[in-house]
VOPAGU-2260 file (C-alpha; in pm, 1 decimal, decimal comma):
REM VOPAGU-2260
SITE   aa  ch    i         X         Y         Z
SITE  UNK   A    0       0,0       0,0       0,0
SITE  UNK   A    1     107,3     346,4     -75,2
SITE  UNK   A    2      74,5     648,0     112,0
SITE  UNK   A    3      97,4     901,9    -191,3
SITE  UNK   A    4    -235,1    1036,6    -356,6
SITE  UNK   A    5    -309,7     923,8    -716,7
SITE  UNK   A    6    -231,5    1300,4    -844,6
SITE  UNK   A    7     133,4    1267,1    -667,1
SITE  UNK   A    8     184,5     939,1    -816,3
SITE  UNK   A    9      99,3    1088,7   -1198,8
SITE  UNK   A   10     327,3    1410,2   -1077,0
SITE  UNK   A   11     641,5    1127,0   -1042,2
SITE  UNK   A   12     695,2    1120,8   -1367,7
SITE  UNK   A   13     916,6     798,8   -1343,9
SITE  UNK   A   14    1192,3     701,2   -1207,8
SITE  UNK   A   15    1346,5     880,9   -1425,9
SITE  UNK   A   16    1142,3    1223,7   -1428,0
SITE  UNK   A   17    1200,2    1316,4   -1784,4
SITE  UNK   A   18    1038,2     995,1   -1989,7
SITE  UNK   A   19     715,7    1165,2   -2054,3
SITE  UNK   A   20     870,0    1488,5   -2199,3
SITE  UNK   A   21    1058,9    1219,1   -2453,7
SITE  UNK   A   22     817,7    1088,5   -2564,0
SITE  UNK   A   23     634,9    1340,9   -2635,0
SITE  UNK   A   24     866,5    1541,0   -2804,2
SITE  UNK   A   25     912,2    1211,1   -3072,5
SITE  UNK   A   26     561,6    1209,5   -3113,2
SITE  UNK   A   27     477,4    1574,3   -3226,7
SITE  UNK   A   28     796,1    1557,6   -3412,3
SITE  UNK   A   29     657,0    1239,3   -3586,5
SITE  UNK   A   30     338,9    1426,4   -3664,5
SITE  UNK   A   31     506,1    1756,3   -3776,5
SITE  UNK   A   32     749,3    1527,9   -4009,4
SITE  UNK   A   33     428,0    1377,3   -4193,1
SITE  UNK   A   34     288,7    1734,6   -4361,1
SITE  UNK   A   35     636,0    1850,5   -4443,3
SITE  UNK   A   36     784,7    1470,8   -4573,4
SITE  UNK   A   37     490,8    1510,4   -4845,6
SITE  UNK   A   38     595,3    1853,4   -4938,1
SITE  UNK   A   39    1011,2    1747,1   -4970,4
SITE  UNK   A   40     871,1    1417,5   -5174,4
SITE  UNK   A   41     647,0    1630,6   -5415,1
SITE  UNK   A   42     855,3    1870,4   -5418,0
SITE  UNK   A   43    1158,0    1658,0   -5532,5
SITE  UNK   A   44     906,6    1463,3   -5764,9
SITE  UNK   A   45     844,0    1775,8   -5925,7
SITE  UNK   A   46    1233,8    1843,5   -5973,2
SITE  UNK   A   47    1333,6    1522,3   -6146,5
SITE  UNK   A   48    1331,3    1666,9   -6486,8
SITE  UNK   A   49    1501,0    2051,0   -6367,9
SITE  UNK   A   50    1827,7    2143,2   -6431,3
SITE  UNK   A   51    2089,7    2291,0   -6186,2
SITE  UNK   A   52    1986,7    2627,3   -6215,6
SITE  UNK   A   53    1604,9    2566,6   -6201,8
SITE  UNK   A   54    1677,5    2389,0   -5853,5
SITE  UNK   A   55    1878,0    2673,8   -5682,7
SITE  UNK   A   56    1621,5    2919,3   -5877,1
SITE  UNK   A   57    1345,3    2735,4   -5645,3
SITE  UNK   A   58    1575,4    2678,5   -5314,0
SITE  UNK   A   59    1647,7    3044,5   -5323,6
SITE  UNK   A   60    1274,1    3069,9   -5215,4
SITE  UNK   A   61    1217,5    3191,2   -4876,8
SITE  UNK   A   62     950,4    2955,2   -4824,8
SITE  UNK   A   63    1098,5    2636,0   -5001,6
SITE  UNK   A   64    1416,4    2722,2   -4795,7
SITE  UNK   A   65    1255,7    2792,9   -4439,2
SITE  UNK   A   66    1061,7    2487,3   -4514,4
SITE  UNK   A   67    1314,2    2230,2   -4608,8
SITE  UNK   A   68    1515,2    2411,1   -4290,2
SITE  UNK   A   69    1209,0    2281,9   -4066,0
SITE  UNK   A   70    1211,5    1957,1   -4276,3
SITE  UNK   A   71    1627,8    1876,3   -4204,0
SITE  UNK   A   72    1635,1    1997,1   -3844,0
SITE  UNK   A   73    1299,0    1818,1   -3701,7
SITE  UNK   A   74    1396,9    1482,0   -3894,5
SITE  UNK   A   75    1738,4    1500,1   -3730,3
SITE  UNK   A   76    1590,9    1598,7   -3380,2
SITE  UNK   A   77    1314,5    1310,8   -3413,4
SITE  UNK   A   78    1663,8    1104,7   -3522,0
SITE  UNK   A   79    1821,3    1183,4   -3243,5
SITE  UNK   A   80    1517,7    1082,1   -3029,4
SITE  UNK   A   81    1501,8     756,0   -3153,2
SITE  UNK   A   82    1831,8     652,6   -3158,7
SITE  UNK   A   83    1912,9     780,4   -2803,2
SITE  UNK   A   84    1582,2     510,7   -2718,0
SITE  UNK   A   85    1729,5     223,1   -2900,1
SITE  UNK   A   86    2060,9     336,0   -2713,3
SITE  UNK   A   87    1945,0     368,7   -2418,4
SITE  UNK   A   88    1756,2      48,9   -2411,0
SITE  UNK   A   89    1982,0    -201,7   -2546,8
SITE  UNK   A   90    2338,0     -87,2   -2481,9
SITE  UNK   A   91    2387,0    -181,8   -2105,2
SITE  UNK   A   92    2721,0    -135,2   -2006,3
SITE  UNK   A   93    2697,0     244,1   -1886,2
SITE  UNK   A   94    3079,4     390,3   -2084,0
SITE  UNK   A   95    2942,3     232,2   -2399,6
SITE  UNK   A   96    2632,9     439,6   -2362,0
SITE  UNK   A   97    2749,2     747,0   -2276,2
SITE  UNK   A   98    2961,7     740,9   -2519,3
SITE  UNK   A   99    2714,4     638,1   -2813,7
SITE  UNK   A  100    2468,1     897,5   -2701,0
SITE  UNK   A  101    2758,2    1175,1   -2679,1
SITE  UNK   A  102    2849,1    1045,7   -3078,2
SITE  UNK   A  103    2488,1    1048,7   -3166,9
SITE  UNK   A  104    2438,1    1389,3   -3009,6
SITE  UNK   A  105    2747,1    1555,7   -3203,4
SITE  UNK   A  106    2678,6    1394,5   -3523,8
SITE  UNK   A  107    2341,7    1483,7   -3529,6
SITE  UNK   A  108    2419,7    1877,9   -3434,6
SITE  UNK   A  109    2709,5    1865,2   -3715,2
SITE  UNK   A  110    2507,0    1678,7   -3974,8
SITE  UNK   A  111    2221,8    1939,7   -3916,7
SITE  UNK   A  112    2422,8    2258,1   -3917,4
SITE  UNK   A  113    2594,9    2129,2   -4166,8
SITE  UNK   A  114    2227,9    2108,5   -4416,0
SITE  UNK   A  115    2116,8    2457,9   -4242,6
SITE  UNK   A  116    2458,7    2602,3   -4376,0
SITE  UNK   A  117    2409,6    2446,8   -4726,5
SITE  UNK   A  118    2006,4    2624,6   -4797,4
SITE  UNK   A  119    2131,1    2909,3   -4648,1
SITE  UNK   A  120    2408,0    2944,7   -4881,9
SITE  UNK   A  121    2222,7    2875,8   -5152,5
SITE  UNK   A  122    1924,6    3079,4   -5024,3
SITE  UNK   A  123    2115,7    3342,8   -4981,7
C-alpha cells in the first residue's frame, strides 16, 4: 500500500522524471514530419526533370528554404530521439552508452548545421 495520492503518483513522472517529456517530443515531431515529408517528396518529384539552375532558382525561395530548414532539423531531432531510445535500451554497459549517445548527439548537431549552412548558402 502506498501512502501518496493518485495526483502525486501521476506528478512522479518515473523514475526517471524526464520519460514523458521524450516521448512526447518524438511524437509531435513524428506528426510535424508527416505534412512537411509530403511537401520534400512532391517537391523533389516535381524536380526530377530541372536542371541545376532551375533547382537553386526554387531553393532560393524563402519559403521552399525555411521549409526544407524545418524539414532537415525536425527529422534530425526526431533522429536523435530515436536513436538515443534504441541506445538507451539495449546498450547496457553504462561507458558504452554514454559514449554512443555523446556520438549520436554531435553527429546529429554537425550533420544538421551542416544542411542549415548548405540552404542558407544557396538561399542566400
Amino acid at each position: 500500500m502506498s501512502l501518496r495520492s493518485p495526483l502525486g503518483k501521476v506528478r512522479g513522472l518515473g523514475s526517471a522524471k524526464s520519460g514523458t517529456h521524450h516521448w512526447w517530443m518524438q511524437k509531435v515531431t513524428a506528426i510535424a514530419l508527416i505534412p512537411l515529408t509530403v511537401w520534400f517528396v512532391s517537391s523533389v518529384v516535381q524536380m526530377t526533370q530541372a536542371d541545376y539552375a532551375s533547382v537553386v532558382k526554387w531553393m532560393s525561395s524563402p519559403v521552399v528554404a525555411v521549409l526544407m530548414m524545418l524539414f532537415i532539423v525536425t527529422g534530425i531531432y526526431h533522429l536523435k530521439l530515436g536513436l538515443q531510445v534504441i541506445i538507451e535500451d539495449y546498450i547496457h554497459s553504462e561507458g558504452q552508452k554514454h559514449a554512443l549517445l555523446m556520438l549520436v548527439t554531435f553527429g546529429c548537431v554537425l550533420i544538421g548545421a551542416l544542411a542549415v549552412f548548405s540552404i542558407l548558402k544557396i538561399a542566400l
